[in-house]
C-alpha positions as YAML, in Angstrom:
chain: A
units: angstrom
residues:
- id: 1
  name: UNK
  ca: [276.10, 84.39, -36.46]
- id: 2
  name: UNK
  ca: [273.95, 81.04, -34.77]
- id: 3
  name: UNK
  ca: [270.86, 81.07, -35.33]
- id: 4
  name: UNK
  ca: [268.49, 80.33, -32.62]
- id: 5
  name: UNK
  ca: [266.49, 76.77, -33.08]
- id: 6
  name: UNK
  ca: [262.62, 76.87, -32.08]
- id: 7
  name: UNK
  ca: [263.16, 75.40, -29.07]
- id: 8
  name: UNK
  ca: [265.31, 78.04, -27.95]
- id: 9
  name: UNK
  ca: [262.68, 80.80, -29.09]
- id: 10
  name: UNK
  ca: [259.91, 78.99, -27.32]
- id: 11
  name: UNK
  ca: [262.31, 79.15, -24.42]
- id: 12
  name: UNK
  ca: [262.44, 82.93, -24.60]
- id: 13
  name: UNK
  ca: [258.95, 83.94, -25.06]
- id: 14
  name: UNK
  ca: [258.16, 81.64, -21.74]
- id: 15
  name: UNK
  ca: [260.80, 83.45, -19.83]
- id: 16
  name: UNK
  ca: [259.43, 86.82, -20.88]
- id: 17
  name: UNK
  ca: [256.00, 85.80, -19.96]
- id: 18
  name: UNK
  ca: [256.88, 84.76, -16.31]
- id: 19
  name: UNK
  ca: [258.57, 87.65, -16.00]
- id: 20
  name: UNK
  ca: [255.41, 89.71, -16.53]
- id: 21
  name: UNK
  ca: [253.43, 88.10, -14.58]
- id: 22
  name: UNK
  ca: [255.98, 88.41, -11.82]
- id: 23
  name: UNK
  ca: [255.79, 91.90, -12.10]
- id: 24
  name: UNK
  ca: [252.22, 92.27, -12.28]
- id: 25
  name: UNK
  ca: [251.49, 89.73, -9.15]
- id: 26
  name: UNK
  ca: [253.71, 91.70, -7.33]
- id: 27
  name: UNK
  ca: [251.72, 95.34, -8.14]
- id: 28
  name: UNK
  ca: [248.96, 93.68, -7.17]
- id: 29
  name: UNK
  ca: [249.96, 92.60, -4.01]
- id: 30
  name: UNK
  ca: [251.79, 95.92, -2.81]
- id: 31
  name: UNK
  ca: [248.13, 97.41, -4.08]
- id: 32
  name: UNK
  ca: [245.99, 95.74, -2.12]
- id: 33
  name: UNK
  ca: [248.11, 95.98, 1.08]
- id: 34
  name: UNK
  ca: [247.51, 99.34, 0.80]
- id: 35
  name: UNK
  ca: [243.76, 98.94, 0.84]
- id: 36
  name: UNK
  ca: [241.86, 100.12, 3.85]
- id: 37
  name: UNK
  ca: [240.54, 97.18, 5.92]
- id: 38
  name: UNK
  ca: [237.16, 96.34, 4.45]
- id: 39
  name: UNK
  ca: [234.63, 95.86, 7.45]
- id: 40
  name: UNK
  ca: [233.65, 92.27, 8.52]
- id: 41
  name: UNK
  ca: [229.65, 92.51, 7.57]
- id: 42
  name: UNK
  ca: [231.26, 93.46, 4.23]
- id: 43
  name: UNK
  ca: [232.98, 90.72, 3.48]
- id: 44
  name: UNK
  ca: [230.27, 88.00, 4.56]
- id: 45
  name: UNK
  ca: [227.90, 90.30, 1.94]
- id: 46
  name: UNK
  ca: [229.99, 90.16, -0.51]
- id: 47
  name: UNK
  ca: [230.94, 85.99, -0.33]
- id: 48
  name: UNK
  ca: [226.80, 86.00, 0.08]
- id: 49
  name: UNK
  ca: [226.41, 87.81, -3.39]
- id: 50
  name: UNK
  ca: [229.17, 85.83, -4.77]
- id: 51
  name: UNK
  ca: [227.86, 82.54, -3.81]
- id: 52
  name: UNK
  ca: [224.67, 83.53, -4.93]
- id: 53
  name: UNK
  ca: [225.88, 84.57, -8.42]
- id: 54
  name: UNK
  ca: [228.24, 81.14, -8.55]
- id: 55
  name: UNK
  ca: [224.27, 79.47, -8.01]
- id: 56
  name: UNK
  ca: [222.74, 81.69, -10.65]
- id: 57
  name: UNK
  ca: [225.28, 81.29, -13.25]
- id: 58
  name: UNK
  ca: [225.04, 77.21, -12.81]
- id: 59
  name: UNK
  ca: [220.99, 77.85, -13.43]
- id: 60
  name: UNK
  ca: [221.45, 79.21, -16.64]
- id: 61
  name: UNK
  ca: [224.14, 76.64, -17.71]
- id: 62
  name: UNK
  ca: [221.56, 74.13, -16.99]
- id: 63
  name: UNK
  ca: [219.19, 75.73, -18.92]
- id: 64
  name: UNK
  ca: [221.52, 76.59, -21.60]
- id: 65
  name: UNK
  ca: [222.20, 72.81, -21.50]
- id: 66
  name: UNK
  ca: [218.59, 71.86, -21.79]
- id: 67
  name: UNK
  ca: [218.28, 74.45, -24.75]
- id: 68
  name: UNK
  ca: [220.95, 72.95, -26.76]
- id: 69
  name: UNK
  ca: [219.54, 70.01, -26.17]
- id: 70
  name: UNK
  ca: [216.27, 70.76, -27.62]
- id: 71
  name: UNK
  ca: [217.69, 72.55, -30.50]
- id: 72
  name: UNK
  ca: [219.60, 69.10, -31.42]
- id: 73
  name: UNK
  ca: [216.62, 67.43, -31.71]
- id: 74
  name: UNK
  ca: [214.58, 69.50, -33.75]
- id: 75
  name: UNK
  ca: [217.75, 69.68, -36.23]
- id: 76
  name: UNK
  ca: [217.70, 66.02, -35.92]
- id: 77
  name: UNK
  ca: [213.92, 66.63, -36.88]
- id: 78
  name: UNK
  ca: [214.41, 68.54, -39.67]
- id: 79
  name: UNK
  ca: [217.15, 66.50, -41.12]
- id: 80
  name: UNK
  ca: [214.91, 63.89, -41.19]
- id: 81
  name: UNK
  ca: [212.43, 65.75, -43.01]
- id: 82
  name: UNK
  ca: [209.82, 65.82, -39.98]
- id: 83
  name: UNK
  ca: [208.85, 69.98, -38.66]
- id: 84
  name: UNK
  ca: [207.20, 70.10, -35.49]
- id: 85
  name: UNK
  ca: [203.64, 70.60, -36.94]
- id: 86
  name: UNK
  ca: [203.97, 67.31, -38.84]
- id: 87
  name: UNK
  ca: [204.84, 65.89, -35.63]
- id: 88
  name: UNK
  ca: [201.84, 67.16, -33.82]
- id: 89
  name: UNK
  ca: [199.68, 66.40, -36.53]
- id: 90
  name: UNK
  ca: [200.75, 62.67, -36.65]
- id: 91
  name: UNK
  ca: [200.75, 62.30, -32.46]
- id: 92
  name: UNK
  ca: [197.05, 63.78, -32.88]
- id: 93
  name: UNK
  ca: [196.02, 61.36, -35.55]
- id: 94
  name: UNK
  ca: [197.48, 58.74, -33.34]
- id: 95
  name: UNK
  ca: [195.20, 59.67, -30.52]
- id: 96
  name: UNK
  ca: [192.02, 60.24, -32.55]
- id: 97
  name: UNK
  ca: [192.42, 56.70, -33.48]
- id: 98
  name: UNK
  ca: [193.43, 55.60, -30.14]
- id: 99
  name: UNK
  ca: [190.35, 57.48, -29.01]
- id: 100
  name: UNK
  ca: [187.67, 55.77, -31.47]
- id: 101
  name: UNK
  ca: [187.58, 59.03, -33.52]
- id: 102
  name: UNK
  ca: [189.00, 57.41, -37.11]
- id: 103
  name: UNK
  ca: [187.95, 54.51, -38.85]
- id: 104
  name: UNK
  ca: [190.15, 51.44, -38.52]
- id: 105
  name: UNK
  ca: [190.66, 48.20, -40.76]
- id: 106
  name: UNK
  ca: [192.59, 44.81, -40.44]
- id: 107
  name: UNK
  ca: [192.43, 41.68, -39.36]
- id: 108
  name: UNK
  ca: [190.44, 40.40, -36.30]
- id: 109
  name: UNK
  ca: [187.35, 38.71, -35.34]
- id: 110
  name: UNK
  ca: [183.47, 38.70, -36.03]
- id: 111
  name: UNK
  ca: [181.66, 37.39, -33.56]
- id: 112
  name: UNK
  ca: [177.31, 37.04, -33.89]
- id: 113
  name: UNK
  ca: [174.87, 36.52, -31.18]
- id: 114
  name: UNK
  ca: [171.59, 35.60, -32.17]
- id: 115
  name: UNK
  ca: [168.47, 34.68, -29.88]
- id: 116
  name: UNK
  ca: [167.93, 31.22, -28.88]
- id: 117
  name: UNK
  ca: [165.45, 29.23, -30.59]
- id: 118
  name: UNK
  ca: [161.64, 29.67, -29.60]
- id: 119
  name: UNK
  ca: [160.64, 26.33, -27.55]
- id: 120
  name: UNK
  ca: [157.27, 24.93, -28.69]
- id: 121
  name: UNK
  ca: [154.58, 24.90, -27.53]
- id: 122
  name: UNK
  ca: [154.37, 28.80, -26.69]
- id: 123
  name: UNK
  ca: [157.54, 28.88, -24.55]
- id: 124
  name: UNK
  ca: [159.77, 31.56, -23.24]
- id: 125
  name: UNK
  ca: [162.93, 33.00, -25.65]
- id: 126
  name: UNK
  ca: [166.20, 33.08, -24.44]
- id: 127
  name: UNK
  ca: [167.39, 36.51, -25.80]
- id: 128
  name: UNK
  ca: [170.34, 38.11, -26.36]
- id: 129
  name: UNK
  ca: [170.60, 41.40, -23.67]
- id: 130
  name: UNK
  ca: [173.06, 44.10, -22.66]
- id: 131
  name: UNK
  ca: [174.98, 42.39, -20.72]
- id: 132
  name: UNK
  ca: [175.45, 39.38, -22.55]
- id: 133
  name: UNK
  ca: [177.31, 42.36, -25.30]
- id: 134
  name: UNK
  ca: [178.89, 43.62, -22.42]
- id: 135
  name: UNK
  ca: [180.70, 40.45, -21.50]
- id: 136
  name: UNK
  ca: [181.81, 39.45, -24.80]
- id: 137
  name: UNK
  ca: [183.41, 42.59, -25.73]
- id: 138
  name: UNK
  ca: [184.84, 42.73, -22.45]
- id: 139
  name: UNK
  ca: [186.55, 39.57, -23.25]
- id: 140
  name: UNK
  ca: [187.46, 40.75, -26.42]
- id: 141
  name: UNK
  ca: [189.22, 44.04, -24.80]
- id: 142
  name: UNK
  ca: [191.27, 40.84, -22.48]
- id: 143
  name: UNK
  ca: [192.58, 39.42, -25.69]
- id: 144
  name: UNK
  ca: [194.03, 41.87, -27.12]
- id: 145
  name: UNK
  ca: [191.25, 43.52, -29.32]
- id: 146
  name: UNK
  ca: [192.63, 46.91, -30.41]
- id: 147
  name: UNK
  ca: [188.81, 47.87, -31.69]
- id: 148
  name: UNK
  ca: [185.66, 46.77, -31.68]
- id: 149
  name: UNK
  ca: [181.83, 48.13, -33.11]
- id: 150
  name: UNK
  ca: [178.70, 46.61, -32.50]
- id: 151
  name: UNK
  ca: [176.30, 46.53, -35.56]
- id: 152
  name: UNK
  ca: [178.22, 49.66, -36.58]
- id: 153
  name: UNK
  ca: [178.47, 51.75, -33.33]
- id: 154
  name: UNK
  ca: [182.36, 52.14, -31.97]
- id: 155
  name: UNK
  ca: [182.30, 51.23, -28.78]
- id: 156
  name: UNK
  ca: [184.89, 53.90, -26.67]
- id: 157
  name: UNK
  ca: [186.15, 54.25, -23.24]
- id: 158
  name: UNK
  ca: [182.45, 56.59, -22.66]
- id: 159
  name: UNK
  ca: [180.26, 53.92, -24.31]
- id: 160
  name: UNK
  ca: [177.22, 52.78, -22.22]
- id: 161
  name: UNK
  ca: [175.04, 50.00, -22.60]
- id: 162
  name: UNK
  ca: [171.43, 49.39, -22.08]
- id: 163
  name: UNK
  ca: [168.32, 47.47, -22.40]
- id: 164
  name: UNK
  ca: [164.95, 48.88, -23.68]
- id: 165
  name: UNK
  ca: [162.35, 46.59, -24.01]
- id: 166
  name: UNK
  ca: [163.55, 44.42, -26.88]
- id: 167
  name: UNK
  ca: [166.57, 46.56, -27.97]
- id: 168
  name: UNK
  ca: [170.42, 47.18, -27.03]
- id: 169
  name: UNK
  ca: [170.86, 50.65, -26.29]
- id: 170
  name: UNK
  ca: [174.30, 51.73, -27.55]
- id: 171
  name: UNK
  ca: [175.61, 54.87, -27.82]
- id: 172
  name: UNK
  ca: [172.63, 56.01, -27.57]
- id: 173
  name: UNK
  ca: [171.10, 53.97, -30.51]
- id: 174
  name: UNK
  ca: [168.67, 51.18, -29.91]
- id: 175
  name: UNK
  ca: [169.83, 48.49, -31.96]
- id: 176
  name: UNK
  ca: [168.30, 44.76, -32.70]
- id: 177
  name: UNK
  ca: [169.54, 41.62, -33.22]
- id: 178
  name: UNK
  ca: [171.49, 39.66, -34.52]
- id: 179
  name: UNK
  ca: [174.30, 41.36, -33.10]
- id: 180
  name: UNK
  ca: [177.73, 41.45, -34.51]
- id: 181
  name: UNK
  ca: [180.66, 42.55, -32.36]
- id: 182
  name: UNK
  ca: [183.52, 43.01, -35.09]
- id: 183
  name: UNK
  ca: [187.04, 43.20, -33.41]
- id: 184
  name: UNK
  ca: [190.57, 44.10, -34.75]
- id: 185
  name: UNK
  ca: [193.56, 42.12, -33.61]
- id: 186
  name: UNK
  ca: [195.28, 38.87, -33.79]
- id: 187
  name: UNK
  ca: [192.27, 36.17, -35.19]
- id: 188
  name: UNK
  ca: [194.13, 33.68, -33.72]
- id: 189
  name: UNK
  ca: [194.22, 34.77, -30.48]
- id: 190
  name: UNK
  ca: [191.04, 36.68, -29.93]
- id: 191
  name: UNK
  ca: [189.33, 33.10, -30.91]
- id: 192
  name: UNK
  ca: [191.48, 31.25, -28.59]
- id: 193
  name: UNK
  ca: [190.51, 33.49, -25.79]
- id: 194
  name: UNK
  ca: [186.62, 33.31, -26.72]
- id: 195
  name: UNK
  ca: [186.37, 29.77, -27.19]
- id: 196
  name: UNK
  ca: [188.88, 28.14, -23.98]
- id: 197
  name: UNK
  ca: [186.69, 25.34, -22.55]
- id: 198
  name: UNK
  ca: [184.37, 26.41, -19.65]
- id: 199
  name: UNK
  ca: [184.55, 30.42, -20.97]
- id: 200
  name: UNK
  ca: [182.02, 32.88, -21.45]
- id: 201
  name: UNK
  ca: [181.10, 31.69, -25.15]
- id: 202
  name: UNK
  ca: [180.41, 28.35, -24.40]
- id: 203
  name: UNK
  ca: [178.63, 29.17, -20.94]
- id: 204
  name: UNK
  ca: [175.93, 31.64, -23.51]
- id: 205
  name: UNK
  ca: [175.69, 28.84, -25.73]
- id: 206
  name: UNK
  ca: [174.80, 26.25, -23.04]
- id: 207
  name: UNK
  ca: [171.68, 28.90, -22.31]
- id: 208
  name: UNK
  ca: [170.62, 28.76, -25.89]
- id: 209
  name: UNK
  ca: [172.33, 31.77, -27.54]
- id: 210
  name: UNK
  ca: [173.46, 31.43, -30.86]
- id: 211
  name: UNK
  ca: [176.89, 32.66, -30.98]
- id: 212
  name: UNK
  ca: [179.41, 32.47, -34.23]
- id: 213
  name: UNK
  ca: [182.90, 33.45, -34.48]
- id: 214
  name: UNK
  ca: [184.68, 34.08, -37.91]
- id: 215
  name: UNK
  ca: [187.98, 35.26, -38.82]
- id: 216
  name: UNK
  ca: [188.29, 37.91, -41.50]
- id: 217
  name: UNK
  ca: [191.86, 39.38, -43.04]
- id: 218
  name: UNK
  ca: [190.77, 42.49, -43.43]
- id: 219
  name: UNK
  ca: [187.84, 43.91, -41.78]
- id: 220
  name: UNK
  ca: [186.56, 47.97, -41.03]
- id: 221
  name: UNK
  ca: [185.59, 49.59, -37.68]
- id: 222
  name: UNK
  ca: [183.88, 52.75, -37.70]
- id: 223
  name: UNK
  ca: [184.52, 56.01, -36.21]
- id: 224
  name: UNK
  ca: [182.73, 57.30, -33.69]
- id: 225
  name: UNK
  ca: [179.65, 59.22, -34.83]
- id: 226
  name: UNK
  ca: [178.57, 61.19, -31.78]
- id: 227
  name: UNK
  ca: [179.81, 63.98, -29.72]
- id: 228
  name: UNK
  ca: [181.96, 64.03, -27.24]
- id: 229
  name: UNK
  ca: [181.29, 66.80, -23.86]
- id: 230
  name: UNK
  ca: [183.16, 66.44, -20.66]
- id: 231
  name: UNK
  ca: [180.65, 68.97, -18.44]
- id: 232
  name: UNK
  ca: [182.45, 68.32, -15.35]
- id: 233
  name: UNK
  ca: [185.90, 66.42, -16.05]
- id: 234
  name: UNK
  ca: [188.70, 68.64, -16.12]
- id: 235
  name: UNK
  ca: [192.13, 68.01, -16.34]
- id: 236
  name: UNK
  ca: [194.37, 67.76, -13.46]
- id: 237
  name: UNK
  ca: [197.00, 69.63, -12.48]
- id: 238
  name: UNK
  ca: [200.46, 68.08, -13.02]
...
């Protein structure tokens, strides 16, 4: 007897299958021709409930989508040995320091203002005020300072500034000079931006103020030592 190759089997099993579903197509058609007519209002409520499943069911593959997409990255997470709660913890000591609430170090900037000299006989002193500190850590922020302290307070986004009688008010802390204004960042260019010819440094200095500038490798900034209260800022609604 031949015996039948593969191909022919295949073959076979194909034509057996069409023939089936022959069959069955063919129930199904004499079937529903023997259906009553369904009602027109029917059929429009049914295509609505269909349509709205088809809309449903496309919802929840999104968000099936969105969910495996999540999952991914926290498995990407914890192949790299970071959980979430390290990640939190790490984007919240980023913003504490961001927010003047850690102490920094590295390189930067001091720069000292000192009154002017007295002028004999009995004359006026040209002294250093609030808003002579004001300007030069404002220039400081413009170059690229990433923190500055004055005589040890941080100065933040809430610091004010103030004169009482012969003392900078800070933070809320009368201080006395000399003043020194350290700031973090590139030396180089913090010192650049301080001293360009016609600037704010050399306009102070042409009204007597002593004012030095030194570079430092490695220098500390304080944390912020008060309290912060927001009484009437809230946060906005995305």
């Amino acid at each position: 007897m031949r015996r039948l190759s593969g191909l022919q089997v295949v073959a076979a099993f194909v034509l057996l299958a069409l023939g089936f579903l022959f069959v069955v197509q063919l129930r199904a058609s004499r079937s529903f021709s023997q259906q009553p007519e369904v009602p027109t209002r029917n059929v429009y409520a049914m295509a609505t409930l269909l349509r709205k499943e088809r809309d449903s069911r496309v919802d929840l593959e999104r968000a099936l989508e969105e969910m495996r997409r999540r999952l991914t990255e926290y498995e990407r997470s914890a192949v790299e040995g970071k959980t979430l709660n390290a990640a939190l913890r790490n984007e919240l000591e980023s913003l504490r320091a961001v927010a003047g609430m850690r102490a920094m170090r590295g390189p930067g900037v001091v720069v000292t203002l000192r009154d002017a000299a007295p002028q004999p006989p009995a004359g006026s002193t040209i002294t250093v005020t609030y808003q002579d500190l004001v300007s030069v850590i404002n220039e400081l922020w413009a170059a690229g300072s990433e923190a500055v302290a004055v005589n040890g307070q941080r100065v933040m986004a809430t610091t004010g500034f103030g004169q009482v009688g012969g003392t900078v008010v800070v933070n809320l802390q009368r201080l006395r000079g000399p003043f020194a204004v350290v700031a973090l960042g590139d030396a180089s260019t913090i010192e650049g931006a301080l001293t360009i010819p016609g600037g704010l440094v050399e306009g102070l200095r042409a009204l007597g103020l002593s004012i030095t500038i030194t570079r430092n490798a490695e220098l500390t900034v304080p944390a912020y030592r008060g309290t912060l209260k927001l009484e009437y800022a809230k946060p906005a609604e995305p």
